[in-house]
FIMAR-289909 format. One line per field, with one value per residue: residue in one letter; x, z, y of N, C-alpha, C in turn. Coordinates in steps of 0.001 Angstrom, whole numbers, plus 500000, padded with zeros to 6 digits. Atoms other than C-alpha are relative to their C-alpha. Layout:
! residues N
type <- c(a ...) $
nu <- c(X ...) $
nw <- c(Z ...) $
nv <- c(Y ...) $
cau <- c(X ...) $
caw <- c(Z ...) $
cav <- c(Y ...) $
cu <- c(X ...) $
cw <- c(Z ...) $
cv <- c(Y ...) $
! end
This chain:
! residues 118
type <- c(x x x x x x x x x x x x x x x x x x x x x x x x x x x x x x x x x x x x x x x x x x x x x x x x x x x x x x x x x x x x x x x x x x x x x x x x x x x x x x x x x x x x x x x x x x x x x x x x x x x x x x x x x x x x x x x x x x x x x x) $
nu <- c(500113 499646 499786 500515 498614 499265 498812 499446 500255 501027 500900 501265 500924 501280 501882 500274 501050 500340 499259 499130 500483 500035 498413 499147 500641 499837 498284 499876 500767 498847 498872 500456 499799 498853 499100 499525 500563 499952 499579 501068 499028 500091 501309 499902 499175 499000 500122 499752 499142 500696 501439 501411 499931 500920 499088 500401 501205 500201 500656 499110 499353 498486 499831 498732 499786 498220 499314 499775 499395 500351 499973 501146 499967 500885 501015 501435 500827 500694 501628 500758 500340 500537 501702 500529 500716 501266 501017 500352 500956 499438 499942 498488 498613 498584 498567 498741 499041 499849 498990 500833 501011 499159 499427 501640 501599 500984 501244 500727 501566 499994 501320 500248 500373 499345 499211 499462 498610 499844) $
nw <- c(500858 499304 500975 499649 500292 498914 499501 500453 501010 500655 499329 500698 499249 500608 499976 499739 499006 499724 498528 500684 501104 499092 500056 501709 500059 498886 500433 501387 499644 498720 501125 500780 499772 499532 501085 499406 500436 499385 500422 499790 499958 499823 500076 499291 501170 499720 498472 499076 498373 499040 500882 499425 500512 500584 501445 500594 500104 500641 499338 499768 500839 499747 500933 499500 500238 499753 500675 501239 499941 500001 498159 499900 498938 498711 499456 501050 499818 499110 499843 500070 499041 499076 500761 499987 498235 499494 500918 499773 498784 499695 500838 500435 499328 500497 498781 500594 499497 499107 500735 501473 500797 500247 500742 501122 499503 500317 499440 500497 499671 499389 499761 499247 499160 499228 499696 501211 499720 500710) $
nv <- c(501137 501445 500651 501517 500783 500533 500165 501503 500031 499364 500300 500739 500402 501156 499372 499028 500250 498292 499801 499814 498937 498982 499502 499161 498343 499037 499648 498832 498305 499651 499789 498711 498835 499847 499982 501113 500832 501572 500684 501724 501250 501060 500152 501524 500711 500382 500947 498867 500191 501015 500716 499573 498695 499679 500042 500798 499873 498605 498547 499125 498667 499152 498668 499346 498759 500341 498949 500654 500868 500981 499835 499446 498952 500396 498407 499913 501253 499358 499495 500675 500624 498885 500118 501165 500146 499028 500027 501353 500739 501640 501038 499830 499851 499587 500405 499320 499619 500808 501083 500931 498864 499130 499805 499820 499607 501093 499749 500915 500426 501264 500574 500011 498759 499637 497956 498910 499631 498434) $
cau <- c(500467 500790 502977 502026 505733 506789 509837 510391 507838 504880 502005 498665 495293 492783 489485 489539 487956 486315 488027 491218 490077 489254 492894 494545 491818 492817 496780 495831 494306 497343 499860 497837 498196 501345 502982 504911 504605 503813 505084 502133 505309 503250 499644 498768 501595 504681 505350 504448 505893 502897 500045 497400 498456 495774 497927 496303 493072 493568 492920 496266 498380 502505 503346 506597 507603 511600 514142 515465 518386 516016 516549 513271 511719 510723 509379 506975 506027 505115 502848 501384 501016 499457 496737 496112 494754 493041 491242 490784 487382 487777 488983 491801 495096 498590 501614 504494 508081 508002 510039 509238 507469 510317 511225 507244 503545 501580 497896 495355 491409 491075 487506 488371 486945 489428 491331 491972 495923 496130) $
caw <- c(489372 490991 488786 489071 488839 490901 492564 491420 489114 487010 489277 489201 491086 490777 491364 491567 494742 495874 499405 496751 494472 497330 498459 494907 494649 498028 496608 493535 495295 497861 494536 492774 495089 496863 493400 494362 492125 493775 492969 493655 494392 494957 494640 494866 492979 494943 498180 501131 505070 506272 504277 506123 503875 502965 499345 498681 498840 496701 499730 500188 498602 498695 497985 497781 496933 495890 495153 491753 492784 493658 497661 499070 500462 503736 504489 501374 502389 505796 504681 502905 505186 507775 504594 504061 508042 508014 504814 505458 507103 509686 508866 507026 508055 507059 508572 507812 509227 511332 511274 507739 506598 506710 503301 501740 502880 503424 503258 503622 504204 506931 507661 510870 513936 516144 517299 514211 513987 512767) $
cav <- c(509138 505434 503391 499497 497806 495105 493941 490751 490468 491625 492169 490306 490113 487416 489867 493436 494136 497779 497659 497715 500185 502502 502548 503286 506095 507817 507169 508742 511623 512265 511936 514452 516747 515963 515706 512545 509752 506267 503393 499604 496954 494259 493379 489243 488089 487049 484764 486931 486493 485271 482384 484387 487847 489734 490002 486733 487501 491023 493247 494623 497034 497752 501291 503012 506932 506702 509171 509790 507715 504937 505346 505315 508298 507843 511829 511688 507846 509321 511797 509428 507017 509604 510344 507101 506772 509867 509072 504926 503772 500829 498207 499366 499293 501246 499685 501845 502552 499324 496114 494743 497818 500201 500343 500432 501289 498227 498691 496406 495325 493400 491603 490747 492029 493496 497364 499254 499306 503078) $
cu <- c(500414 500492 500145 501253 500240 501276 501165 499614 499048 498862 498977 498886 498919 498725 500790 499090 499737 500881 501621 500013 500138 501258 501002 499356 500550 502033 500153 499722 501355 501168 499888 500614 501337 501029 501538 499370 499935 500162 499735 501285 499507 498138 499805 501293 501563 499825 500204 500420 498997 499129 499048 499909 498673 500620 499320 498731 499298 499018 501272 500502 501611 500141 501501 500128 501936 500534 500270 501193 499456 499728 498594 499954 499575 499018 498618 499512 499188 498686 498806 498972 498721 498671 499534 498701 499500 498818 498544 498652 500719 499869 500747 501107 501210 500872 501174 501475 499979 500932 499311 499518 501291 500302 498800 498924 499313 498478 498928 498519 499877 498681 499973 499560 501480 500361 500252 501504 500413 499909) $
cw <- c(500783 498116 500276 499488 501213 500338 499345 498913 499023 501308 499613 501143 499474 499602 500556 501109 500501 501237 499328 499455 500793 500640 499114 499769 501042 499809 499096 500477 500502 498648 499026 500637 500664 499024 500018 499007 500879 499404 500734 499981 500154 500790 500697 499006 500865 501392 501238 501203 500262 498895 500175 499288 499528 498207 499273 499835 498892 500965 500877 498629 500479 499146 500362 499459 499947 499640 498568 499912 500533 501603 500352 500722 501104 500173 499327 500386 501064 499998 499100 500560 500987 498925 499860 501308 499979 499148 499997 500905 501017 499260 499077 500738 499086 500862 498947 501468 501791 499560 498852 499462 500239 498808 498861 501049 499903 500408 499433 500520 501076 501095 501583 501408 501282 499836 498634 500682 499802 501045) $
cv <- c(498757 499204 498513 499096 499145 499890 499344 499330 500605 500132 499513 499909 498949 500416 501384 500703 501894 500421 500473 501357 501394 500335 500844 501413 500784 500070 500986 501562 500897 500697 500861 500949 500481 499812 498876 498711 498555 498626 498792 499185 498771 499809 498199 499219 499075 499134 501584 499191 499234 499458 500837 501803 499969 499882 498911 499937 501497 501081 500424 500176 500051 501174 500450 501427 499891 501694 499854 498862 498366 499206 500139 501333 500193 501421 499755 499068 500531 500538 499018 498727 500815 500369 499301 499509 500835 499723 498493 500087 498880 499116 499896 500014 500644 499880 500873 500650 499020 498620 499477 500681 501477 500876 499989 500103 498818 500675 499033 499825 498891 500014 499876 500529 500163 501469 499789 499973 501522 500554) $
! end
């Protein structure tokens, strides 16, 4: 189950976009089967690090997997992470367990041409 709660605040996108859609589906799939609920922190709704976030354009995604004490879980994020990249076409990206992405799954659509980060 992905449960759509933010951080800070409600979440919100401007446009529903398929490049989106297609993410949440391949979360939903993983959380089916890896029985792990996920937990959307942050869609286009809040101030991100950089102007140039995909977040603002509704083609990223924050995901997290916690404990019941609220700790995240890094193992379960992992394998998710790791499905995410096997499942993603180019042109996706999953940054996870790096500075700034430690503590959630960023994943996002990104138009431009360059290396695949994955």
């Amino acid at each position: 189950m992905i449960e759509f709660k933010g951080l800070r605040e409600a979440l919100s996108l401007k446009d529903v976009r398929h490049e989106l859609v297609k993410i949440l589906k391949e979360t939903a799939t993983w959380s089916a089967r890896a029985g792990y609920n996920v937990r959307c922190t942050s869609l286009n709704d809040h101030t991100h690090t950089s102007k140039a976030s995909k977040h603002y354009q509704d083609l990223a995604v924050d995901l997290v997997i916690s404990y019941k004490n609220g700790k995240p879980h890094h193992p379960a994020m992992s394998r998710l992470a790791q499905f995410l990249k096997s499942r993603l076409d180019y042109g996706y990206d999953v940054v996870h367990d790096v500075t700034g992405h430690r503590n959630h799954i960023h994943v996002e659509w990104d138009t431009n041409t360059r290396p695949r980060k994955n």
